[in-house]
N, C-alpha and C positions, 0 to 999 in steps of 0.2 A: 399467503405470502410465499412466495417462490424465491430460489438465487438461481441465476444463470450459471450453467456449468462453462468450469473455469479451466482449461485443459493448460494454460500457461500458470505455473504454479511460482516460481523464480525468475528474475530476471534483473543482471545488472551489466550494464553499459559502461564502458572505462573511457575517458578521450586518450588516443597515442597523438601525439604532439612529433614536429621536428626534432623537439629536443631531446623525447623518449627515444625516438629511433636513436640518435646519435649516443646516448646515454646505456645503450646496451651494442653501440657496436654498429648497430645500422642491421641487426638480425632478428627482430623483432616476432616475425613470424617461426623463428627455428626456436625464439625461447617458450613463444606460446606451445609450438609442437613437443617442445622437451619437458613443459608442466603438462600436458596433457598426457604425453607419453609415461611422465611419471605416477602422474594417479591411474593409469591402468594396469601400470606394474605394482600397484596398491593392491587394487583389486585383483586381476587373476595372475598374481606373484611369478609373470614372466612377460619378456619382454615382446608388445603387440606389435607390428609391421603399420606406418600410417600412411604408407607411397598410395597414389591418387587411383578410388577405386572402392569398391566393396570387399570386407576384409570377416571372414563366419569365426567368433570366436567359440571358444569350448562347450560354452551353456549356452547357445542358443543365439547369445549376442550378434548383433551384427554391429558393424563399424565400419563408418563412410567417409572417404577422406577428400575434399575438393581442391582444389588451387587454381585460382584466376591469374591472368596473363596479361603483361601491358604488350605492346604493340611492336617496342622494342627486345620483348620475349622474357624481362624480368618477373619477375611472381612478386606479384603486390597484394596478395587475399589468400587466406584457405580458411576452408572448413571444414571441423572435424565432430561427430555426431555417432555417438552412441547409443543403441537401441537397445536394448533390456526388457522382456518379458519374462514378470513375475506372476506370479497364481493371483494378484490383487490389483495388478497392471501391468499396464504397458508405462514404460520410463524413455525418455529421450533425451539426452545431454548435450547438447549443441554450442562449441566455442568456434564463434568468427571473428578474424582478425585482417583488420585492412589499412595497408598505409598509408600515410595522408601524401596527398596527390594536391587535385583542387581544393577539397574539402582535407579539415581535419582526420586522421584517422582514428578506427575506436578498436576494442574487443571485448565481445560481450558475450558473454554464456547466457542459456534458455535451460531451464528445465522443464521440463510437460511430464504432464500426467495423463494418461487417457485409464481410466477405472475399468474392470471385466465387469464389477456388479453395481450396484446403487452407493455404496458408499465411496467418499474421498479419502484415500492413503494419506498420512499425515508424511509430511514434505520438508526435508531439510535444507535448507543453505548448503550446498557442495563445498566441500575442502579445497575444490580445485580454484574457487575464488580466491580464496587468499594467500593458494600458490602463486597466482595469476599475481596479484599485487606486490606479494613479497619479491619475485623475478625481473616484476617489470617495470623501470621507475616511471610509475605515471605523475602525470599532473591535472588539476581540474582547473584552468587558468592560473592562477600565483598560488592555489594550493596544491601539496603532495597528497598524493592518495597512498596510505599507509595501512599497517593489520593492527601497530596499536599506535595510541593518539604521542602526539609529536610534543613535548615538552616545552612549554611557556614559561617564559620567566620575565620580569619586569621590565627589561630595557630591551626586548622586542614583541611588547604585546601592538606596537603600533603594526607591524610586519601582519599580526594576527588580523589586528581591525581593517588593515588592503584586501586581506581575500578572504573576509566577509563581505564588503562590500564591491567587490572585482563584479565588475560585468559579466566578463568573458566565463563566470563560474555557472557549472548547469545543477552541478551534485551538490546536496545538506553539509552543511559541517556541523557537526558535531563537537561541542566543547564544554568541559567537565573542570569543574572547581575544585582541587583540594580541599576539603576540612578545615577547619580550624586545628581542630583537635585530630590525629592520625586514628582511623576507626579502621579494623583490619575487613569488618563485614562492606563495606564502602569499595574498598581499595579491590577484596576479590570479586563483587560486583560488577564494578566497571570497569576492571579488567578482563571477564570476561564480556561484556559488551560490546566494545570496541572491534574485537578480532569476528564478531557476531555482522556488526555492519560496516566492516570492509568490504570496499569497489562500491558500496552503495552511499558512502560517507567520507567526507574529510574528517580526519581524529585529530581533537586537539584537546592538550592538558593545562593548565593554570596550575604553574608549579606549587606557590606559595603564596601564601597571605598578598606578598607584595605585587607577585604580580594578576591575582586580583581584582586588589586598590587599583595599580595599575591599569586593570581591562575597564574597571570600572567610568574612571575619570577620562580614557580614549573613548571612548565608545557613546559615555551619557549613563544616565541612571537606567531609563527601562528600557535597556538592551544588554544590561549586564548580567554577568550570572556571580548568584549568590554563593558563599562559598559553600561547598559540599553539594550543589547543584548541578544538574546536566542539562544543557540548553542546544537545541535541535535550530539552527539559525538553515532558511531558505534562501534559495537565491534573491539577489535586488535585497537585499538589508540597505535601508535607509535610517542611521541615525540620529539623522534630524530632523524628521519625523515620529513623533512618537505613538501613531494609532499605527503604523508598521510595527514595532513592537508585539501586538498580540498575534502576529502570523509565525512567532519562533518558540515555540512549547520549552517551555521547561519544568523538569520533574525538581521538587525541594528535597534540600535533605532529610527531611525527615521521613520519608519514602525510604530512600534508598535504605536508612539506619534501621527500618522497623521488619523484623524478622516475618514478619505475616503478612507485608506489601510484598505482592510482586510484580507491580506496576514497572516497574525498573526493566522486565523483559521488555515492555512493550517501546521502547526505546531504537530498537534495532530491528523491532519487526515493521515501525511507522518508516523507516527507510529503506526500508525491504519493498513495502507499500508503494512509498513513492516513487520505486525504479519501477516498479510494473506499470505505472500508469504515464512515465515517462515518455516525450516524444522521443526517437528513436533518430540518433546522428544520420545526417544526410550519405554520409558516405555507404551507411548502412543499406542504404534503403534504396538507394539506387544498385547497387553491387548485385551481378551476376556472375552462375558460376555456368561452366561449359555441363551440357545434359548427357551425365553418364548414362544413364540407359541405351541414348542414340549410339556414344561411341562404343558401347558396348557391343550394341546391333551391327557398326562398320565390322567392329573387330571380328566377330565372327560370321558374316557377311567376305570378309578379306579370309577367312581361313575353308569356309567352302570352296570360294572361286579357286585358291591353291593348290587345295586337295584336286581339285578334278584337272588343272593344269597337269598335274604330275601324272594323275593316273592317265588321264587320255590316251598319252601314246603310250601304255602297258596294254592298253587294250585293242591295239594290233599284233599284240603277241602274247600266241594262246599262254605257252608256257607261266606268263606274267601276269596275265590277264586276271585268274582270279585272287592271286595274292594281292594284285592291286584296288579290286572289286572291297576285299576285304578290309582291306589301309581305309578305304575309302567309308566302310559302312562303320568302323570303329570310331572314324575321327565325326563321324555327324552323328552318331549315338551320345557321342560327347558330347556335343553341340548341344544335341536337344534336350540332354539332363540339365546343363548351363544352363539353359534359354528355359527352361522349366524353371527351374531354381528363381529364376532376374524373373518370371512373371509373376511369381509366387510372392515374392519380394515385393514387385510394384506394386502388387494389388495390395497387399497392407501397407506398406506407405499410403497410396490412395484410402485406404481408410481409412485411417491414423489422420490425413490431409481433408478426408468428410467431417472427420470428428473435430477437427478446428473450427472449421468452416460453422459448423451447426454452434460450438461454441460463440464464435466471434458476433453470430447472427444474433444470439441469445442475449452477448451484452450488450450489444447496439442497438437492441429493443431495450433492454433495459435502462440503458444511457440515455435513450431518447423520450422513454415514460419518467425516468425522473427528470429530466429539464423540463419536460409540460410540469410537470409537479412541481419545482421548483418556480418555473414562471406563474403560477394559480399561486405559488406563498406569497411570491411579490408584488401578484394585486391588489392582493388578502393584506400585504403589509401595507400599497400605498393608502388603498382605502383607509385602515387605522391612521393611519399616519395625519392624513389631510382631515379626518376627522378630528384627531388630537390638536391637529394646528388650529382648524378654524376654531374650535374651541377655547383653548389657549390665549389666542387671539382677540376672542369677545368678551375673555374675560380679564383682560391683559389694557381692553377699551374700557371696562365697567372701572376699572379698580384708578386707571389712569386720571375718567371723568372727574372723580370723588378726590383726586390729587392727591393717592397713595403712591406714591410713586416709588418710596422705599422700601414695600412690600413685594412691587415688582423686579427691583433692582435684587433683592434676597432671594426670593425664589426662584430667581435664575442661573445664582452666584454658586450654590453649590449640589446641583443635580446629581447624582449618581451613576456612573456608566454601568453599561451593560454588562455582566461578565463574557469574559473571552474564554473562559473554559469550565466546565464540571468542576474542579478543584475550588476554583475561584467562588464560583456558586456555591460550591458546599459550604465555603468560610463565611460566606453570608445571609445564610437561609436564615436567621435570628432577623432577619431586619423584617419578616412578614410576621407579623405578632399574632396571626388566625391562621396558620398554616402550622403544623408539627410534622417533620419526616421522618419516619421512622424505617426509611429503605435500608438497603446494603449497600454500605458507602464504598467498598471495594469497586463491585458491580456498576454502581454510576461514575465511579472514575474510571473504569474502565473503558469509556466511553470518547476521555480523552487522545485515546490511542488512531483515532481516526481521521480522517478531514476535514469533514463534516460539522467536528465538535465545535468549534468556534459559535456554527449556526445553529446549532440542537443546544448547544447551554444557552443562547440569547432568548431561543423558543421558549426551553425551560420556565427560564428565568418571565419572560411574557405570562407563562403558562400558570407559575406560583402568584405571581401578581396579581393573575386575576382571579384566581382562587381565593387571597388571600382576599380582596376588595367585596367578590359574593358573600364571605364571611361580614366582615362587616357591615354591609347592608344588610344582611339577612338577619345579625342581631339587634338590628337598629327598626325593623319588624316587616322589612320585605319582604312581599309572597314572593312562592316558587324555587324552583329546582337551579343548579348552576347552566344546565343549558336554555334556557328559560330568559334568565338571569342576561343571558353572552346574546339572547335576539331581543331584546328590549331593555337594554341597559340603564338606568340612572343616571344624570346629567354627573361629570365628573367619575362615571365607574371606569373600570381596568375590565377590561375580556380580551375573552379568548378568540381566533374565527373559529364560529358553530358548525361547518363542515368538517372541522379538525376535531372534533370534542362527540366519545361515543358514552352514554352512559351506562350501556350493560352489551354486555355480549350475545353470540348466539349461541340460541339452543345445545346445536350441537357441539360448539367449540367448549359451552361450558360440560356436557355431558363427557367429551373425551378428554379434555384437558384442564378442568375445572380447578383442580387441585393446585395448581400454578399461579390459582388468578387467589391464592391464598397469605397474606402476610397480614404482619406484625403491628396489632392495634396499639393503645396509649401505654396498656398495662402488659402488651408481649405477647398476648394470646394471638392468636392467627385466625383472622375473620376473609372475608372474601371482600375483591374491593375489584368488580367490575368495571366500573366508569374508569374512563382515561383520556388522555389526552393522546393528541399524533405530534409527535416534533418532525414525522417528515413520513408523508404518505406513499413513497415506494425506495427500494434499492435492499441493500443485503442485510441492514441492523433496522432499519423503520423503529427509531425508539418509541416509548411509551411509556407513560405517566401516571398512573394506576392509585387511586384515590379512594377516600370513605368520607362522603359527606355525613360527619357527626357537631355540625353547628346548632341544626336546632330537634328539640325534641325530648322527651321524658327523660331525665340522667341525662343529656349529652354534654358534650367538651365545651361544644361550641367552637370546635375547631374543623379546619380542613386535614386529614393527617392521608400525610403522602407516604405510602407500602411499597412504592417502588419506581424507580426512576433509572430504566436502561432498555437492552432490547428486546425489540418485540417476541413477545411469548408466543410460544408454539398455537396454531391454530389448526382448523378445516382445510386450509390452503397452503398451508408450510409443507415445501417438499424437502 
C-alpha cells in the first residue's frame, strides 16, 4: 500500500465579497499586504520590503511579490510567496488575493512542503490565517467567517438555520452546544478549536440551554446538536429531509468531557481536509500574474543597451575611452551576477514546480484507482442488493400465498438502518450475538475523522453481519471456513464480497510485520488474527477488519471476536 506524495500540505480559501471590500475601506489588498507584512516582522523581527519583485532575505529566504493590473491601471490581485529552506525542507507560503470583478473575489493561502529526504515534516496551520480573518471581514454567503465562534442565543437561532441552509455557502459551519452543566475541560477545548479552524469554518455557539431548545425545534430533531456537542454541518443542509442528516458529523459530549479522547482534535483538522480538497474559486483560477523573470530580462536588457549608449561616444576620445571601457565592464559584471542569481532561482522554482507536478500526477493516479475501486464496490453492492431483493421478494410471495400477511406487514415495519458512522457502530455492536470486539475503540473512531467514514462504517457494519450470520450457521453444523461460507452461501445468509475478504497474509508481510497482525483475544492475551476484511481496496487509510475465527472447535467461544477494526497495517508495500 503506497500514499502519493502530498507536496500541498494546507490550504484555505476565504470568499471577498462587495461587501468585504467596502467593510475595510475598499483596501482589501493593502490589509492582506499589512497581515502579511506583519507575520514577517514575526518572523525576522524587522520590517521586510513587499514592492513587486524578488526580494533575498537574511537566511536564505527568498520573497516574491506580484500585482496584477486592470486595464484601467488599478491593482486588483497580488501575490505574496515566501520560500524557506530548512535542513528537512523546502517550505512555501503563498497568499493571493483578488477582487471580485465578474466573479466573486477570494484570498487564499498555500502552504507546501517539498521533503530533502524520505520523511514528511509535520505541518502547521500558519498564524497568518487567522490574521487573515481577524483583519478582513469576510463572509461565506449570510455567514461571517470568524477566529472564534459567534454567540447564539434564542431569539436569533432562526438567523443560524438561513446560513446553514444558504445556497450561496461553500465553507463547513461549525456549531457547538453549551453544556448543561459549565465543564471548564469543554469550554478550553473548544476554545481552542475554533481559532484551529478558522477560514476553513464558519463558528457558531449555542449560548444556552434555550437556545438550544431553540436550534433544536428550527431546525427538526436530526439536525440538531445535542447540548455539550459539536456538529460539522456541510453545505446544502436540507432539514426536511432527514437521511441529509447523516452527511454533518457530530462529536457527543461525552468525548469532548473524557480526558483520554482526543477525538475532539479531529474536528478542525476534518475542515482543514475539506479545504484541501475544495474546488478552488473561479476568480482564482483564471487569474494571472505579469512573468517576472521576462521583465526582469527587459530590465537588464534596457540597462545594457544604456550602458553602451553613453559609452559609444567616450570611445572616440582616447582620453575617455578607457574609463568608459571600464563603467562599462563593471555595470555588465553586475548584470551577470544578477542574471546568475534569477537563473539559479529559476531552476529551483522549476524544481520545486517538477516536484508538484510528479505530486499532482501521483494523486490523479490515485484518485483514479480508487473510483475503479469504488465503481467494483457498487457492482459488488448491486449484485447483493438484487440478490437480497429477489429473495425478499420470493419469500414476501411464499408467506403472502399462505395469507400471512401480518408477518409481512412486521418485518418490514421496523428494520434497522445502516450506521452512518464508527461511533454509531460501536453503540450497536451488541445487536450481533456471535461476534465479540475486543478492538481499540479510540483507533476505530478514529476513523470517523475522514470522508469516507460514512461508507467504511456501512461496510463495517455489512462486514460484522456476515461474520456474525457464518457464526450462526456454523453452530447450527455448517462445514467450512468464512470465505467458503461468502462463495456458497445458505438460503437467507448475510456475506461479505469474497474478493474483499483475505484469510491470512503473506509470508513475508507476516515475517516483517507480524507483530501488528497481534491483538487482544476473549481473556486479553494477544493472539495473532490474520484474516480480515477490506472496507476499501485503495487510497491512504484502506481500512481493515482483522478477526479470529473461534466458533467452532475443542474449547472455543463459538464466537467471531473482532482484534481490530481501523487502518491498514503496515505491510510489503507500504511506503
Amino acid at each position: 500500500m503506497t500514499h502519493p506524495v502530498t507536496t500541498l500540505v494546507y490550504r484555505s480559501a476565504m470568499p471577498v465579497t462587495h461587501r468585504a471590500v467596502a467593510a475595510v475601506g475598499g483596501d482589501v489588498l493593502d490589509v492582506v499586504r499589512g497581515a502579511f507584512s506583519n507575520w514577517l516582522k514575526g518572523k525576522y523581527h524587522r520590517a521586510v520590503p513587499l514592492g513587486s519583485g524578488h526580494h533575498h532575505l537574511a537566511d536564505g529566504s527568498l520573497l516574491t511579490s506580484h500585482a496584477a493590473y486592470a486595464a484601467d491601471g488599478s491593482e486588483y490581485a497580488t501575490r505574496l510567496e515566501l520560500r524557506q529552506d530548512t535542513p528537512e525542507a523546502t517550505w512555501r507560503t503563498t497568499v493571493t488575493a483578488v477582487l471580485p470583478q465578474e466573479h466573486p473575489g477570494a484570498v487564499r493561502l498555500d502552504l507546501e512542503c517539498f521533503p530533502t529526504g524520505s520523511g514528511q515534516p509535520q505541518a502547521q496551520k500558519p498564524r497568518l490565517v487567522r490574521d487573515l480573518v481577524r483583519e478582513l471581514e469576510l463572509n461565506d454567503g449570510l455567514s461571517r467567517l470568524t477566529v472564534n465562534g459567534l454567540r447564539v442565543k434564542a431569539d436569533n437561532v432562526g438567523r443560524l438555520v438561513d446560513v446553514l441552509c444558504d445556497p450561496a455557502r461553500t465553507l463547513p459551519v461549525i456549531v457547538a452546544a453549551r453544556p448543561r452543566q459549565p465543564d471548564p475541560l469543554w469550554s478550553d477545548r473548544v476554545s481552542q478549536t475554533m481559532p484551529r479552524a478558522a477560514g476553513d469554518a464558519s463558528l457558531y455557539l449555542l449560548w444556552d440551554e434555550d437556545a438550544v431548545d431553540a436550534f433544536r425545534r428550527a431546525i427538526g430533531t436530526h439536525h440538531r446538536v445535542a447540548p455539550g456537542s459539536v456538529r460539522t454541518f456541510l453545505p446544502g443542509v436540507d432539514p426536511a429531509w432527514e437521511p441529509d442528516a447523516a452527511r454533518h458529523r457530530w462529536l457527543a459530549q461525552a468525548r469532548w468531557l473524557d480526558p483520554g479522547d482526543h477525538a475532539w482534535h479531529g474536528v478542525a483538522r476534518t475542515v482543514q481536509r475539506m479545504a484541501l480538497a475544495m474546488q478552488q474559486p473561479t476568480a482564482l483560477r483564471a487569474l494571472q500574474f505579469p512573468d517576472l523573470a521576462e521583465q526582469e530580462r527587459r530590465e537588464r536588457q534596457e540597462a545594457v543597451t544604456k550602458a553602451r549608449s553613453v559609452a559609444a561616444p567616450a570611445l572616440h576620445q582616447p582620453e575617455a575611452a578607457e574609463s568608459a571601457l571600464k563603467d562599462e565592464v563593471a555595470l555588465l559584471t553586475g548584470l551577470l551576477e544578477v542574471a546568475s542569481d534569477q537563473l539559479q532561482e529559476e531552476g529551483r522554482t522549476l524544481q520545486l514546480a517538477e516536484q508538484t507536478n510528479t505530486s499532482l500526477a501521483e494523486q490523479l493516479q490515485a484518485a483514479v484507482t480508487a473510483r475503479e475501486a469504488e465503481m467494483e464496490d457498487h457492482l459488488l453492492t448491486l449484485t447483493a442488493l438484487e440478490r437480497a431483493q429477489a429473495e425478499s421478494d420470493r419469500l414476501r410471495e411464499l408467506l403472502m400465498s399462505q395469507g400471512r400477511w401480518e408477518e409481512v406487514a412486521a418485518a418490514t415495519e421496523a428494520l434497522p438502518a445502516i450506521p452512518a458512522s464508527f461511533e454509531e457502530l460501536w453503540a450497536r455492536i451488541a445487536a450481533f450475538e456471535h461476534v465479540r470486539v475486543t478492538a481499540d475503540r479510540r483507533i476505530t473512531l478514529g476513523l470517523d475523522e475522514h470522508a469516507e467514514a460514512r461508507t467504511w462504517a456501512a461496510k463495517a457494519w455489512s462486514g460484522l453481519a456476515a461474520l456474525n450470520s457464518y457464526a450462526e450457521h456454523r453452530l447450527q453444523g455448517r462445514a467450512g471456513g468464512f470465505r467458503h461460507f461468502c462463495q456458497d452461501p445458505p438460503a437467507g445468509a448475510r456475506v461479505y464480497p469474497v474478493n474483499q475478504i483475505a484469510m491470512a497474509e503473506s509470508t513475508a508481510t507476516m515475517q516483517a510485520f507480524g507483530r501488528e497482525r497481534m491483538f487482544p483475544a476473549l481473556d486479553g492475551e494477544l493472539v495473532e488474527m490474520q484474516p480480515h476484511l477490506k472496507l476499501a481496496g485503495r487510497g491512504n487509510l484502506c481500512p481493515r477488519v482483522h478477526f479470529l475465527d473461534d466458533v467452532a472447535g475443542t474449547d472455543a467461544s463459538g464466537l467471531v471476536i473482532v482484534g481490530y477494526l481501523g487502518p491498514h497495517l503496515t505491510n510489503t508495500r507500504t511506503s
